[in-house]
N, CA, C and O of each residue as an XYZ file, in Angstrom:
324
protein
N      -0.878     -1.666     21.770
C      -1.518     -0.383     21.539
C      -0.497      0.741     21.617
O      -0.547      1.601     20.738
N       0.653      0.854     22.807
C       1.435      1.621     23.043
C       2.270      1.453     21.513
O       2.221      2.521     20.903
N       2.726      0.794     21.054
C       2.933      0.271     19.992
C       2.937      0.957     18.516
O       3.917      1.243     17.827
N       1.451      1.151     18.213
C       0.838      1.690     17.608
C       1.096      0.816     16.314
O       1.545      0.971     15.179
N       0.588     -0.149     17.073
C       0.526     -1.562     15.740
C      -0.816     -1.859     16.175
O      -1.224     -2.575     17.090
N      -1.390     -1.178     15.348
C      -3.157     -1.016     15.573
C      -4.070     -2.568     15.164
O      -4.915     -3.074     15.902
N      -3.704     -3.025     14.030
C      -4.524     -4.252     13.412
C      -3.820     -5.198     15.431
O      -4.503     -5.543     16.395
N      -2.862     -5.239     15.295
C      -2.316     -6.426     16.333
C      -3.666     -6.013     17.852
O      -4.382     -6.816     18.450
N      -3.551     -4.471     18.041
C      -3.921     -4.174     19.366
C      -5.612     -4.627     18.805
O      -6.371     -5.265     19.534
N      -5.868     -4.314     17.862
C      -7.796     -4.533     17.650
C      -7.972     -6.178     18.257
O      -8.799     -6.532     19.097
N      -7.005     -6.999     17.613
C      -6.894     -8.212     18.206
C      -7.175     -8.281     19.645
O      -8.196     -8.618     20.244
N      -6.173     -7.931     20.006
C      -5.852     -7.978     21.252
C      -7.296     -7.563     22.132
O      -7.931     -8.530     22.553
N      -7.575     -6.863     22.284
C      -8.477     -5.517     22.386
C     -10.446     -6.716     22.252
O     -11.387     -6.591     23.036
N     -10.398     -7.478     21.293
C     -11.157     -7.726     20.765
C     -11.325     -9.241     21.558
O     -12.420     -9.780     21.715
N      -9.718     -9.954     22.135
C      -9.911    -11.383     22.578
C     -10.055    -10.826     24.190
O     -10.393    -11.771     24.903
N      -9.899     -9.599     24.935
C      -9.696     -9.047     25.725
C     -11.819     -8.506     26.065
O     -12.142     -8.674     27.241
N     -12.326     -8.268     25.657
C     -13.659     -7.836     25.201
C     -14.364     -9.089     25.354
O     -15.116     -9.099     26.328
N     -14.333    -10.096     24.700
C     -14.568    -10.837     24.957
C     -14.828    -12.060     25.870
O     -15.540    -13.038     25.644
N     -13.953    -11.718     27.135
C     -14.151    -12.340     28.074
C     -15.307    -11.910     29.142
O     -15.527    -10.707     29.275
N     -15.967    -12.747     29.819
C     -16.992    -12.484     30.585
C     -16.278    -12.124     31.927
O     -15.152    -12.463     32.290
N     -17.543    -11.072     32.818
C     -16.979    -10.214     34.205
C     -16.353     -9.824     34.404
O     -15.888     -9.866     35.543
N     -15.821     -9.094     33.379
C     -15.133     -7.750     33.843
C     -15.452     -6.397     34.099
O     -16.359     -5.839     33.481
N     -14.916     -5.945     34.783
C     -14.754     -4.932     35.221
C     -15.860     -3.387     34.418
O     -15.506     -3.184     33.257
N     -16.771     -2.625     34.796
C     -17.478     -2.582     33.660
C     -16.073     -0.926     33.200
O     -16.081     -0.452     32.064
N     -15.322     -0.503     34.041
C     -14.397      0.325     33.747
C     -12.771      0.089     32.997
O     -11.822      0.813     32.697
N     -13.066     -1.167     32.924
C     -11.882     -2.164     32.373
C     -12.652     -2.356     31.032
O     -12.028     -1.998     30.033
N     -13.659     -2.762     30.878
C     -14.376     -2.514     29.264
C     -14.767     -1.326     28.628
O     -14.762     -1.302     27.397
N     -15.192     -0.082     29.433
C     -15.539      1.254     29.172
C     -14.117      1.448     28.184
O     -14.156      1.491     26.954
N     -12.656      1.572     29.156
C     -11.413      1.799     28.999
C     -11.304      0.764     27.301
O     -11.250      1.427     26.266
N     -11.290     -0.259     27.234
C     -10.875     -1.279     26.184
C     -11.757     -0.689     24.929
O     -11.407     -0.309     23.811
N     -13.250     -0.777     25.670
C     -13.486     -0.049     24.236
C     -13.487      1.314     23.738
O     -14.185      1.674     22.790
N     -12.624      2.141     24.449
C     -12.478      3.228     23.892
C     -11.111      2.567     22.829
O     -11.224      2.462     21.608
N     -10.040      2.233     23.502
C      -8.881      1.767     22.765
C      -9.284      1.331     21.609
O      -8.879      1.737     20.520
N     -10.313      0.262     21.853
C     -10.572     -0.286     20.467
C     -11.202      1.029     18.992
O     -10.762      1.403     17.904
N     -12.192      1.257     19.686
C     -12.258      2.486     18.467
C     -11.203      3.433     17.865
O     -11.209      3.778     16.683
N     -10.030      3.939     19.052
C      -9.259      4.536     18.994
C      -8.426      3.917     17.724
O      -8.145      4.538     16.699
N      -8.004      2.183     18.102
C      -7.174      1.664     17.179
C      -7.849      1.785     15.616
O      -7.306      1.788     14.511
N      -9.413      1.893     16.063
C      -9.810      1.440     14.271
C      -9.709      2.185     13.718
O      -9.284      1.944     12.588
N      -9.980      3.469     14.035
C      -9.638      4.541     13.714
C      -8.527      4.867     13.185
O      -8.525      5.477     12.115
N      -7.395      4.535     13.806
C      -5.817      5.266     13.526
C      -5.356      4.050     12.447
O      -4.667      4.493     11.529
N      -5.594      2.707     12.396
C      -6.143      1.664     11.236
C      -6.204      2.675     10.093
O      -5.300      3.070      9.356
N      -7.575      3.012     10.138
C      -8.073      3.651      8.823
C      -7.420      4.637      8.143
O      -7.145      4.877      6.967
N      -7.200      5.276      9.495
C      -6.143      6.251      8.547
C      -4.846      6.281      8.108
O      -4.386      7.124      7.339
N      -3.959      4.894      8.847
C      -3.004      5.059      8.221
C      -3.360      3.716      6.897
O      -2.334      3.445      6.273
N      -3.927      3.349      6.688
C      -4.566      2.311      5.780
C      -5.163      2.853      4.401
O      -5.341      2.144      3.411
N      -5.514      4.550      4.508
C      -6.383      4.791      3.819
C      -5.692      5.273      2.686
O      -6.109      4.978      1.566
N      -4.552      6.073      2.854
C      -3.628      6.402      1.491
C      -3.117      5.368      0.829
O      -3.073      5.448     -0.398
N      -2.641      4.223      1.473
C      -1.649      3.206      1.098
C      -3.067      2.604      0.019
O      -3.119      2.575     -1.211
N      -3.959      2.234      0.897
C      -4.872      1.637     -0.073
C      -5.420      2.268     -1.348
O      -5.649      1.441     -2.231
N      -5.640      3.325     -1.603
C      -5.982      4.591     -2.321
C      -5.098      4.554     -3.132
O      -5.436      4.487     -4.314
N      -4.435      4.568     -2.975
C      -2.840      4.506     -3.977
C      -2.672      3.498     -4.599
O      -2.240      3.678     -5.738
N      -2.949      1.879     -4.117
C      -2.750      0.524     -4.571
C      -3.850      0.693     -5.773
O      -3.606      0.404     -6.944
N      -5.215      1.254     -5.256
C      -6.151      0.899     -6.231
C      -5.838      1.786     -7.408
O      -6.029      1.270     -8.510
N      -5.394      3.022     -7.380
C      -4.972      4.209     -8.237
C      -4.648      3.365     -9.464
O      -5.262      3.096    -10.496
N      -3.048      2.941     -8.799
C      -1.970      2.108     -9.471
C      -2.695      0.989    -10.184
O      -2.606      0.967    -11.411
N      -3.380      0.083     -9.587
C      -4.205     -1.340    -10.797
C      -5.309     -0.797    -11.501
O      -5.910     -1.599    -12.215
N      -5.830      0.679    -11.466
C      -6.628      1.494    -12.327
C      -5.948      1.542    -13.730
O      -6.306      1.204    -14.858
N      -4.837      2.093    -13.208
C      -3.769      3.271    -14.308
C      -3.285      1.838    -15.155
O      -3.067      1.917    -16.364
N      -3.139      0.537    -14.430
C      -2.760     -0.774    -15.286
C      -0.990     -1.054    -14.834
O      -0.266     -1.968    -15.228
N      -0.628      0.157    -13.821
C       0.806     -0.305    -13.374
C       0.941     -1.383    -12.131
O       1.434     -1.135    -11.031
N       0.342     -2.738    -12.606
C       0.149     -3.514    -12.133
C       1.457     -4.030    -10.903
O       1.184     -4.601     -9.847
N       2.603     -3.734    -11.269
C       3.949     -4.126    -10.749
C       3.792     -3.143     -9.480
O       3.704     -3.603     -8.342
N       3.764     -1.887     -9.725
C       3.547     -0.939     -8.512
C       2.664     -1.258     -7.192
O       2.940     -1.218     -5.993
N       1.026     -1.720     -8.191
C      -0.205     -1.822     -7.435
C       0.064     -3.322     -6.651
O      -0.744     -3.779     -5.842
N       0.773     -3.704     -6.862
C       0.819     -4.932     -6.088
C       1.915     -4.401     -5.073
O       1.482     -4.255     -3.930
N       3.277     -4.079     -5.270
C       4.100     -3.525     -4.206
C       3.328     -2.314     -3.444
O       3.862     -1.876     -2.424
N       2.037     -1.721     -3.906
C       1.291     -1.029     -2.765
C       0.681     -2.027     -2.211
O       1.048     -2.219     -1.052
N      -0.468     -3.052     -2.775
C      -0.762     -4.303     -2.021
C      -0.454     -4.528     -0.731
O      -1.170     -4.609      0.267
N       1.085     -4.646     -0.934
C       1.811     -5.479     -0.195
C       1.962     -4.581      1.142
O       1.701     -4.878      2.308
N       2.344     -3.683      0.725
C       2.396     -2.473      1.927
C       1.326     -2.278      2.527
O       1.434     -1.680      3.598
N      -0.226     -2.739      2.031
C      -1.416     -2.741      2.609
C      -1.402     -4.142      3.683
O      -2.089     -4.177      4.704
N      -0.708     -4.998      3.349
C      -1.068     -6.436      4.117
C       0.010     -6.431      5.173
O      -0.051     -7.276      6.066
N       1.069     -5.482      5.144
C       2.348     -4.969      6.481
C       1.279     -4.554      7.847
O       1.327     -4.787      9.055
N       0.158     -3.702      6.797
C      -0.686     -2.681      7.770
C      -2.011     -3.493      8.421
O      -2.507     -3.231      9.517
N      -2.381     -4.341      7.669
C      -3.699     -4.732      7.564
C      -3.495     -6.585      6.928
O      -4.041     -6.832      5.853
N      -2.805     -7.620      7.569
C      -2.812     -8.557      7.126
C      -4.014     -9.390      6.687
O      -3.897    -10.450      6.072
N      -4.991     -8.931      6.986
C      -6.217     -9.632      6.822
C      -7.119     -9.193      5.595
O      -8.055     -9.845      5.133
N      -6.760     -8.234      5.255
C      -7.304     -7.146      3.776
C      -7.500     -8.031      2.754
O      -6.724     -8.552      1.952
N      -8.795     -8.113      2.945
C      -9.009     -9.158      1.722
C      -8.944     -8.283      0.118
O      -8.480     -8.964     -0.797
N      -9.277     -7.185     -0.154
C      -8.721     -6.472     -1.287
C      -7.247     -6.987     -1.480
O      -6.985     -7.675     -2.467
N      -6.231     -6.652     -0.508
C      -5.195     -6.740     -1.136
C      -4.679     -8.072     -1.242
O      -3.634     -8.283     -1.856
């Protein structure tokens, strides 16, 4: 999270959440992080992606894929890209 490798921390965040008896201020805390991360996700996700789709609109297919790609750095799981 310190990081600010957001997709990794949602993980994290998410196998962390998942465990039973904790703390109910240790989950209050996690899930703020977690929104926090999806959030900062989206937004740095949201131009790159915006741009990829622009690019396979316009038909500069070579580009829209090297944006792609820069989407799956951010977001490996992006099933769009």
């Amino acid at each position: 999270f310190l990081k600010k490798e957001w997709y990794k921390a949602i993980v994290k965040l998410e196998d962390f959440l998942a465990k039973k008896g904790m703390d109910e201020d240790l989950i209050k805390e996690a899930s703020d992080m977690m929104s926090e991360a999806k959030n900062e996700l989206a937004s740095e996700l949201g131009p790159v992606i915006g741009k990829a789709r622009s690019l396979k609109e316009g038909q500069d297919l070579k580009a829209a894929y090297e944006s792609f790609q820069e989407v799956l750095k951010i977001e490996p799981t992006n099933t769009e890209a």
